[in-house]
N, C-alpha and C positions, 0 to 999 in steps of 0.2 A: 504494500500500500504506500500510495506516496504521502509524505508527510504535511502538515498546514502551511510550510514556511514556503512549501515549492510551487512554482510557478504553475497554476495546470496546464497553459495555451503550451508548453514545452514537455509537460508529462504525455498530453495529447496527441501531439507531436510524435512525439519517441515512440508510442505505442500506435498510431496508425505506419510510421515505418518499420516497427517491427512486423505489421501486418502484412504489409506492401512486400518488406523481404518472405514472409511464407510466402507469400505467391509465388517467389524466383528461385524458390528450393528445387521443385519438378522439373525446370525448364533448366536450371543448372546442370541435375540430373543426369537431362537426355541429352545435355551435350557434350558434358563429360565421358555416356556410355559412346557416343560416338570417337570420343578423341582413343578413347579405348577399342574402338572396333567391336563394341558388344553383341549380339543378335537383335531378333525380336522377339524372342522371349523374356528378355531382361524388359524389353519397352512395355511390354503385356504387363510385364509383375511390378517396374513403375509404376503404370498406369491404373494398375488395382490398389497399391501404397498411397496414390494422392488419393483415388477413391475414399480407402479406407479413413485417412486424416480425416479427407471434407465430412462428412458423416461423423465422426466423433466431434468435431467442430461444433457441428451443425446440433449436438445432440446435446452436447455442453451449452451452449448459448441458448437452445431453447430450454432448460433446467435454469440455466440462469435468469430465465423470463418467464419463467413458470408457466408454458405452453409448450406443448406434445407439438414436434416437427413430426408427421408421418413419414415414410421410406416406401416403396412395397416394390417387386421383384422387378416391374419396367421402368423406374424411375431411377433404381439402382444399375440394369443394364443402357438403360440408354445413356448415363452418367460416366457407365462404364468405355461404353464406346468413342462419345466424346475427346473422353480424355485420353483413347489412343490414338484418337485420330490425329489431337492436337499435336501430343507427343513424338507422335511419328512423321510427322510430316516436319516440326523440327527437326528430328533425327535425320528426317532425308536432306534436306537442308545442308545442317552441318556437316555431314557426311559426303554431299556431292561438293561442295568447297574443299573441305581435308581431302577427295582424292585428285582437286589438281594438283596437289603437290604432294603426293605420295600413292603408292600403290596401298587398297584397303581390303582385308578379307574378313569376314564379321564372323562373328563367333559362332557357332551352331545352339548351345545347350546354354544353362545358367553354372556361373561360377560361385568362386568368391567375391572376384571383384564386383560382378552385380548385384551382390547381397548387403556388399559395403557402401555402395553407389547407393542404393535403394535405404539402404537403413541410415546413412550421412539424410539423405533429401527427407525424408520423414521423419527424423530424429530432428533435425533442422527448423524444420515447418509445424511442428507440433513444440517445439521450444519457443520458437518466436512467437507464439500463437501463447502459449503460457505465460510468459513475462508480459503481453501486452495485455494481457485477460488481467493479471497481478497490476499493473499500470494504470490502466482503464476500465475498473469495474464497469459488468451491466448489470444493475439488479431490478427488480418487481418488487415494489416494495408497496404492497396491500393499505390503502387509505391515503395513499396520495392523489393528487388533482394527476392526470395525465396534460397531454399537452393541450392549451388553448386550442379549438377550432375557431373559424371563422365564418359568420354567419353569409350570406350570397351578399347581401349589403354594406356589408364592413369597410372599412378604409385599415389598410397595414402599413403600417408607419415604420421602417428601421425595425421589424420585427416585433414592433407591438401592435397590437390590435386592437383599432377603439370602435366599436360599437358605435350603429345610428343610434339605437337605442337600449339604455341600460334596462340590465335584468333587476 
């Protein structure tokens, strides 16, 4: 937790870039498994590791807002998909630049170094993702006002809201 004396616009800060770097864990990742010459089975088993992060993410934050995120078996594969397509189309990417200037032969099966590749990029992204959670609580905190709405006739001022007419 950060303390009273600190600045929040900079704790704020700190903790949407911590966020902003899990984003660039997966994509690090895949072009690392490229510089490595890895397969596509290594891209498959990233690609189920950022899965699994967003989904625990996603399952923590709604716990911490006290609403059920549901999941169900096509939201999870089309999720799934997604994020090998993105992945891999990186992959071809960096990998069609690394073979102008070298001969590339990619890996058939998974290794070590995929496991360490995979476990660095999800170890990574569920870290940054922890210390910005620790940084930037989101909580539900039962009997508070939620946020002012604005009525269809309102005037909004620099983010305040004055009513034609008070309640």
């Amino acid at each position: 937790m950060p303390s009273p004396n600190q600045d929040p616009v900079a704790t704020l800060k700190t903790a949407l870039s911590l966020r902003a770097g899990s984003l660039l864990a997966f994509p690090a990742g895949v072009v690392l498994m490229a510089i490595l010459e890895r397969g596509w089975l290594s891209i498959g088993a990233l690609a189920a590791a950022m899965l699994a992060v967003s989904l625990f993410e996603r399952r923590r934050f709604g716990k911490a807002l006290g609403i059920a995120i549901p999941s169900n078996a096509a939201s999870v594969t089309t999720g799934l998909a997604v994020r090998f397509g993105l992945l891999t189309g990186l992959f071809v990417v960096t990998l069609g630049v690394l073979a102008l200037f070298r001969d590339t032969a990619l890996s058939r099966g998974l290794g070590w170094p995929d496991l360490a590749v995979i476990g660095l990029s999800a170890g990574g992204a569920l870290l940054a993702n922890a210390l910005s959670a620790r940084l930037a609580p989101v909580r539900a905190e039962p009997g508070q006002p939620g946020p002012k709405t604005a009525s269809a006739d309102s005037i909004i001022l620099e983010g305040e809201i004055i009513d034609s007419d008070p309640r």
